[in-house]
Every structure is written in C-alpha cells, then in structure tokens.
C-alpha atoms as one frame of an Amber mdcrd trajectory, in Angstrom:
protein
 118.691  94.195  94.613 117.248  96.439  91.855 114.961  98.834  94.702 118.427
 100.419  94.631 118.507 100.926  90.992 119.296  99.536  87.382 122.140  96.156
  87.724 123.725  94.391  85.054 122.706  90.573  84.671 126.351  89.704  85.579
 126.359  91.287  88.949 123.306  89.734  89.813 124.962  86.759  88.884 127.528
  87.144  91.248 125.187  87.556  94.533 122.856  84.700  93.798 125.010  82.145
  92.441 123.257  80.800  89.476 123.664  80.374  86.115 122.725  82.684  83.396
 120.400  80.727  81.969 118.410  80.496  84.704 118.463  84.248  86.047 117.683
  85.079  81.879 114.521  82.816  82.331 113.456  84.199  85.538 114.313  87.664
  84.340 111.949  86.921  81.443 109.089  86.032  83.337 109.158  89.512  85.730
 109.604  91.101  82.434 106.554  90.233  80.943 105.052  90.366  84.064 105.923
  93.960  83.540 107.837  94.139  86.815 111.193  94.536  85.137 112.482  96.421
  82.510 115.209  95.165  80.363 117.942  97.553  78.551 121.094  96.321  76.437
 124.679  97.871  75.832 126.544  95.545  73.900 126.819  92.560  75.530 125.150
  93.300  79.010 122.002  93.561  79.978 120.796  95.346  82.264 117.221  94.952
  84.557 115.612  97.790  86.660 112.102  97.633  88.489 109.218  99.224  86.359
 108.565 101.433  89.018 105.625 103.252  87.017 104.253  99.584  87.218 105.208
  99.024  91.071 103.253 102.300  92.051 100.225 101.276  90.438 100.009  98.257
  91.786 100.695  99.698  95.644  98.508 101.668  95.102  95.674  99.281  94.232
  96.822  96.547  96.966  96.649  99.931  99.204  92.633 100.211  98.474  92.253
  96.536  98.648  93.606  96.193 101.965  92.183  99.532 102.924  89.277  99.734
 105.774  85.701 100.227 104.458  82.411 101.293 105.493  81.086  98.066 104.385
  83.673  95.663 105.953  82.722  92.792 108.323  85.576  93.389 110.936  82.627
  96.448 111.718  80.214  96.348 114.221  76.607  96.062 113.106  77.850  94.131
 109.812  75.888  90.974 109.782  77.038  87.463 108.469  74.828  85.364 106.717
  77.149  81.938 107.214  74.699  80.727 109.617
C-alpha cells in the first residue's frame, strides 16, 4: 500500500482489518528497520516507504545477485566439495 505514497495509520486500518495496536507495533518495527518513515498531524499518523533506504538496498541485492567473473554457474570454475 505505501509504493503508492504516504497513508494515514487509519486507512491502513481499514484494508487489513486489525487493530491499532498491532499495525502501531508492526509499524514500529519497519520503522526502525528504517523501511518506514513516520510523520504526525495531530492525531494521525502517517507512514511512507524510506525510499532513499529502499534504493540502497536494490541496489546492493542488485550486485549480490548480479553475474560474476568468479561465479560457479561458469564454465572452467572448479568445486572443491569432492
């Protein structure tokens, strides 16, 4: 739901059907998993995708699963599991 932008808490409350308690502690763990970022106005809060974040870490599952030079799936790349 938030790849299409910032949300307040309650209308993510509406789609999934939980309580607030829960969707504030799983909103808390993303948060300081630095996937979400967290804004208030008054009483709402409001979550949207640390997208800064998101990039960086594309970009470094990107060069993990990446081919290499060096990688086994290549012929002439010995095993040693014998």
């Amino acid at each position: 739901m938030l790849s299409c932008g910032e949300l307040c808490a309650c209308r993510i409350l509406e789609e999934f059907h939980i309580t607030q308690p829960t969707l504030s502690h799983d909103m808390k763990v993303l948060i300081e998993a630095n996937i979400v970022i967290d804004r208030r106005e008054g009483k709402n809060t409001y979550y949207s995708l640390n997208q800064e974040q998101l990039d960086s870490f594309y970009q470094s599952l990107g060069y993990i699963i990446s081919d290499k030079d060096d990688c086994i799936c290549h012929p002439g790349i010995s095993c040693d599991c014998h």
